[in-house]
C-alpha positions as CSV (number, residue, x, y, z in Angstrom):
1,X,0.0,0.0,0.0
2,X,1.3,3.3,-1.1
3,X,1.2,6.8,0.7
4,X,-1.5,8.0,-1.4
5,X,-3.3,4.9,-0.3
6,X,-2.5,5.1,3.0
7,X,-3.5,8.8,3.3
8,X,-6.8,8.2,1.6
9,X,-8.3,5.3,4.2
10,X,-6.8,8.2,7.2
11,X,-9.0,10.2,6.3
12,X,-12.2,8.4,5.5
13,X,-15.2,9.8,3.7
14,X,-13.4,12.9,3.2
15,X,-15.0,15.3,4.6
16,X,-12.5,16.3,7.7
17,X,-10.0,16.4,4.8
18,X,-12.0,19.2,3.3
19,X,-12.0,21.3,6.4
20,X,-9.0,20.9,7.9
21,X,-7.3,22.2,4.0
22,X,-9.6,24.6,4.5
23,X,-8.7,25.6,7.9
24,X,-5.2,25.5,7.0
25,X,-5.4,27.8,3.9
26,X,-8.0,30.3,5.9
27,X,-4.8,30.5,8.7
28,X,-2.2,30.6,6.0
29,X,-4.3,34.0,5.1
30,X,-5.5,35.7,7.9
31,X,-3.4,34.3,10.9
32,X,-0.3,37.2,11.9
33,X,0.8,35.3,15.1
34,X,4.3,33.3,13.8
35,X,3.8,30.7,17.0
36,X,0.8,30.2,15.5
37,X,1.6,30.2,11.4
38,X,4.2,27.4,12.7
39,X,2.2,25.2,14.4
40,X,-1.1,25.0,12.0
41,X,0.6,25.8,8.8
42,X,4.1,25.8,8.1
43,X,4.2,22.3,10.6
44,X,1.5,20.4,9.2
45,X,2.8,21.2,5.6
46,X,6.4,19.9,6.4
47,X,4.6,16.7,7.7
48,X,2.8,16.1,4.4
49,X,6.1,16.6,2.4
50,X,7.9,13.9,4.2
51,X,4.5,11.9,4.3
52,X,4.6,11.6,0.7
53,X,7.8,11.8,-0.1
54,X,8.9,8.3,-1.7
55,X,12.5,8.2,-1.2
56,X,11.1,8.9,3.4
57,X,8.3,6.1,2.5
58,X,11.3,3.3,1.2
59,X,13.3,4.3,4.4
60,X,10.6,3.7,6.5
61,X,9.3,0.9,5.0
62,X,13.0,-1.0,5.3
63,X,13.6,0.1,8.6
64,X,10.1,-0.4,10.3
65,X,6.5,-1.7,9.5
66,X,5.0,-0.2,6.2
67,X,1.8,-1.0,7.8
68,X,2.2,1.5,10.5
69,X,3.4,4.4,8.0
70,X,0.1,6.1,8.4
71,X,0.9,6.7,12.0
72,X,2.8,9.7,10.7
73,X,-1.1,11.4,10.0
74,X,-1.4,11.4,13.7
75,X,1.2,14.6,14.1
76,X,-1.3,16.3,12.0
77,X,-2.8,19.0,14.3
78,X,-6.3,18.1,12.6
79,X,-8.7,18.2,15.0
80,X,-6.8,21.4,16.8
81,X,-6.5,23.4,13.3
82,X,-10.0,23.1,12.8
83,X,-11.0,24.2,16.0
84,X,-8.8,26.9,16.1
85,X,-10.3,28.2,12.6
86,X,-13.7,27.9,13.9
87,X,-12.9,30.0,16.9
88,X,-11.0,32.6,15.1
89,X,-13.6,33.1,12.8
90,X,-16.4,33.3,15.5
91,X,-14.1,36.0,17.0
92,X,-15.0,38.0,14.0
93,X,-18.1,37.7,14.1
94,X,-21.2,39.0,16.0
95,X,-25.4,38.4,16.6
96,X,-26.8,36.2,14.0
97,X,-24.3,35.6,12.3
98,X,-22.3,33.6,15.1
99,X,-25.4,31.4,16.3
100,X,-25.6,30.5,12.5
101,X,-21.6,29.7,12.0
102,X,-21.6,27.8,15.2
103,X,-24.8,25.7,14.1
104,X,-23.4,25.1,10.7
105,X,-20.1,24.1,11.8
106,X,-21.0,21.2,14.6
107,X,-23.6,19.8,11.4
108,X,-20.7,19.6,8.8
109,X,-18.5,18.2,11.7
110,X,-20.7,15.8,12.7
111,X,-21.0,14.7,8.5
112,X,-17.2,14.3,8.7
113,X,-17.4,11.8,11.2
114,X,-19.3,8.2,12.3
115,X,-21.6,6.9,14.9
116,X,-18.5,6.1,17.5
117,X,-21.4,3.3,19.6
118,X,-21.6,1.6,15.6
119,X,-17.7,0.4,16.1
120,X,-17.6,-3.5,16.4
121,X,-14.5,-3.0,19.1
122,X,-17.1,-0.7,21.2
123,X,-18.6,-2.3,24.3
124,X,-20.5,-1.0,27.6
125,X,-18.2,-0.5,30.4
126,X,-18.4,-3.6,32.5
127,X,-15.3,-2.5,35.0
128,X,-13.7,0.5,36.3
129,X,-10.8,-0.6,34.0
130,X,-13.5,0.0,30.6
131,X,-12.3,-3.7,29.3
132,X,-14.6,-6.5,28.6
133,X,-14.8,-8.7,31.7
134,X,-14.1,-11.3,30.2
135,X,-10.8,-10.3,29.6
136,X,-10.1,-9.5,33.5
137,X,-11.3,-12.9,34.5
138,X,-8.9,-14.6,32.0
139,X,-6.0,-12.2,32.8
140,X,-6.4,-12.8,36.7
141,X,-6.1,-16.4,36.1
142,X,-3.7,-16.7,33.4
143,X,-1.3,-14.4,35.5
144,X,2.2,-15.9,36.5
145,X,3.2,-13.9,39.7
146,X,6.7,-12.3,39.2
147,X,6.6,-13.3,35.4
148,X,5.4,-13.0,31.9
149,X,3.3,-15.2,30.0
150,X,2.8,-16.1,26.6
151,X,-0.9,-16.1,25.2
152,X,-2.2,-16.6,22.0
153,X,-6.1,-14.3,22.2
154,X,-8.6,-13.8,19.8
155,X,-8.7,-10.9,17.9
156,X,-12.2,-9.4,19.7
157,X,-9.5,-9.0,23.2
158,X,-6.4,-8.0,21.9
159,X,-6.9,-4.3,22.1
160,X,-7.9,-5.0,25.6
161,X,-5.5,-7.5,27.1
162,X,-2.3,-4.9,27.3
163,X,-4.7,-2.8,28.9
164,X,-5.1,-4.6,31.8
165,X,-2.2,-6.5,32.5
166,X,1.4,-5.8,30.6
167,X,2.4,-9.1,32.0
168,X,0.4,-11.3,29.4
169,X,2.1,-10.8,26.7
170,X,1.0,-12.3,22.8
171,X,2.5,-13.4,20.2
172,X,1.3,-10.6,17.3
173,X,0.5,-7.6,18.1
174,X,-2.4,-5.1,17.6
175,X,-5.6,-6.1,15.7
176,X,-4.8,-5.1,12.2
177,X,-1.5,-7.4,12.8
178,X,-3.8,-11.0,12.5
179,X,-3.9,-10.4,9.1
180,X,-0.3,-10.9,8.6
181,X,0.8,-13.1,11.5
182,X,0.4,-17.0,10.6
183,X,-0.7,-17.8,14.0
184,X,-3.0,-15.2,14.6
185,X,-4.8,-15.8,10.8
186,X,-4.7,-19.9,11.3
187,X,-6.9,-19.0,15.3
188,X,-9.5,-16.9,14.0
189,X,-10.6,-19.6,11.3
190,X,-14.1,-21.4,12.4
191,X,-12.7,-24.9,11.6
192,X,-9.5,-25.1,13.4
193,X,-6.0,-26.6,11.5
194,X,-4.7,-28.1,15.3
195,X,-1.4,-28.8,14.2
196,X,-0.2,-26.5,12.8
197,X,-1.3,-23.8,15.2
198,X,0.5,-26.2,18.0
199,X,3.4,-25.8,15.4
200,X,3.8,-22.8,15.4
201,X,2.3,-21.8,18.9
202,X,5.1,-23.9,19.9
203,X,7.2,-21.6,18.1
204,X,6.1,-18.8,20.0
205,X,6.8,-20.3,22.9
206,X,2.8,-19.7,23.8
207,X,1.9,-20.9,27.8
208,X,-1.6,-20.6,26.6
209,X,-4.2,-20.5,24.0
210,X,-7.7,-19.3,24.4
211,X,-10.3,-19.9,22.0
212,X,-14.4,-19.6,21.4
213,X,-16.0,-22.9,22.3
214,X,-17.7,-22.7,19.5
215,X,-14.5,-23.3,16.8
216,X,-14.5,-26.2,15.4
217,X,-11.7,-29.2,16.1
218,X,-10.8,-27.5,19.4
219,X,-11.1,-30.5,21.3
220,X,-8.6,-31.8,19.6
221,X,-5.5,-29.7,21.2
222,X,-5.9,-32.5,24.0
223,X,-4.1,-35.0,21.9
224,X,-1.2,-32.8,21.8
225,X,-0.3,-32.1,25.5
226,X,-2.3,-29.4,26.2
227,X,-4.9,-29.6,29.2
228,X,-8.1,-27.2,29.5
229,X,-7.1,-24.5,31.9
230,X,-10.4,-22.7,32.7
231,X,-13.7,-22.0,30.6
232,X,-15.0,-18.8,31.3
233,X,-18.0,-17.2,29.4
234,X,-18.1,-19.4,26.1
235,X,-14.2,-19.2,26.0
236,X,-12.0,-22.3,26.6
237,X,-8.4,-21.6,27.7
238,X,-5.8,-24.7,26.6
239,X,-2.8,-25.1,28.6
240,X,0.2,-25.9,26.8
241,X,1.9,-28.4,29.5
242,X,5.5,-28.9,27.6
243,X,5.9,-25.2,28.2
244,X,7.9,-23.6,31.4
245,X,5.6,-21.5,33.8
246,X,8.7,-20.9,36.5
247,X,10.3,-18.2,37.3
C-alpha cells in the first residue's frame, strides 16, 4: 500500500479532509501570530512533504512496518486546526451571524465523522478498567506472579489485554497485525487446523491459548499435551503443558 493509499483510508469519507485544507489555507491568510503560522501551517505542511515523499516512504518501510506508516497522519494537528479556525472566525463575528456559524459548523463536523457506539470493538463498560470482563477474568487467572506469559487471544480481546495487564504478553500484536501473522490468521478460522497452530504456537513459545467454544476441532488440542485450563463465558483456555511457567 502506497502513501496516497495510505492517506486516503486516514482520512475516510473525506469530509474532515476538506475542512482541515480549508482551515489551514483560511490561517495561511489571515493568521499574523508566527507561534501560531508554525504550528497550524508551516508544521503540518512539512509533515505532508515527508509523508509523501517516496525516497522517506522506502526508508521507513526498510527500517520499520510499512503498515504503520500512516501513524505519521497522527502529528497532523487536525482536530486542533480546525478548531482553532472555527474559533478565530467566530471572533470575528457577532449576533446572528455567530449562532448560524456555530450551528453550521458542529452539522458539517458531525457529517465528517461516524456513529463512534456503531464500532464493532465498542462495548458497555463492564469495570472501572473499561475492558470486557471477560478479559479481567482470563488475565487474573492466566497471571504468572513475578513473570510474563505467553498467550495466543482472539482478535475481539487483543486491544484490551495490554490494557489490563502488561504481564500477558501475545504473540502478534495489535488487531490489524492477525492479518499478517500466521498464528493469529490460522486461530481466528471457524474450523480449526490443530497442528499447525501447535506448530507454530510452539514456536512462539505460547503458555496458553484461548479460544471460542464454538470453533471447530478444538477439542482436539488435548491429543497434543495441552490440558483445558479454565472455561470462562463461552471461552476455553488450553494449557500448553511442555511449556515452562517458572520463574
Amino acid at each position: 500500500m502506497n502513501a496516497v493509499s495510505l492517506f486516503s483510508e486516514y482520512m475516510g469519507n473525506g469530509l474532515l479532509l476538506i475542512f482541515y485544507l480549508a482551515a489551514t489555507v483560511y490561517l495561511y491568510l489571515t493568521e499574523t501570530r508566527r507561534i501560531y503560522r508554525l504550528v497550524f501551517v508551516y508544521l503540518p505542511a512539512l509533515i505532508l512533504l515527508f509523508f509523501f515523499n517516496p525516497l522517506f516512504y522506502q526508508m521507513f518501510y526498510q527500517l520499520l512496518e510499512g503498515e504503520i506508516y500512516y501513524r505519521i497522519l497522527w502529528l497532523l494537528p487536525v482536530s486542533m486546526g480546525i478548531g482553532f479556525t472555527v474559533v478565530s472566525i467566530l471572533s470575528r463575528l457577532q449576533g446572528i451571524r455567530r449562532g448560524i456559524f456555530i450551528t453550521l459548523s458542529i452539522v458539517l463536523l458531525s457529517m465528517g465523522g461516524s456513529f463512534m457506539f456503531s464500532n464493532p470493538f465498542f462495548s458497555k463498560a463492564e469495570n472501572p478498567y473499561h475492558v470486557p470482563q471477560t478479559v479481567v477474568e482470563l488475565c487474573d487467572a492466566l497471571r504468572v506472579e513475578g513473570r510474563e506469559v505467553m498467550v495466543a487471544m482472539p482478535m475481539e480481546f487483543v486491544n484490551y489485554v495490554r490494557q489490563y495487564d502488561a504481564t500477558i504478553c501475545m504473540p502478534y500484536g495489535r488487531t490489524a497485525d492477525l492479518y499478517y501473522d500466521e498464528l493469529g490468521y490460522l486461530l481466528e478460522q471457524e474450523e480449526l487446523e490443530v497442528p499447525e497452530i501447535v506448530e507454530k504456537a510452539r514456536q512462539r513459545s505460547c503458555h496458553y491459548l484461548v479460544l471460542a467454544q464454538s470453533k471447530k476441532n478444538h477439542i482436539e488440542f488435548l491429543d497434543y499435551e495441552y490440558e483445558t485450563f479454565l472455561v470462562v463465558n463461552g471461552y476455553v483456555v488450553y494449557k500448553d503443558t511442555t511449556q515452562y511457567f517458572g520463574l
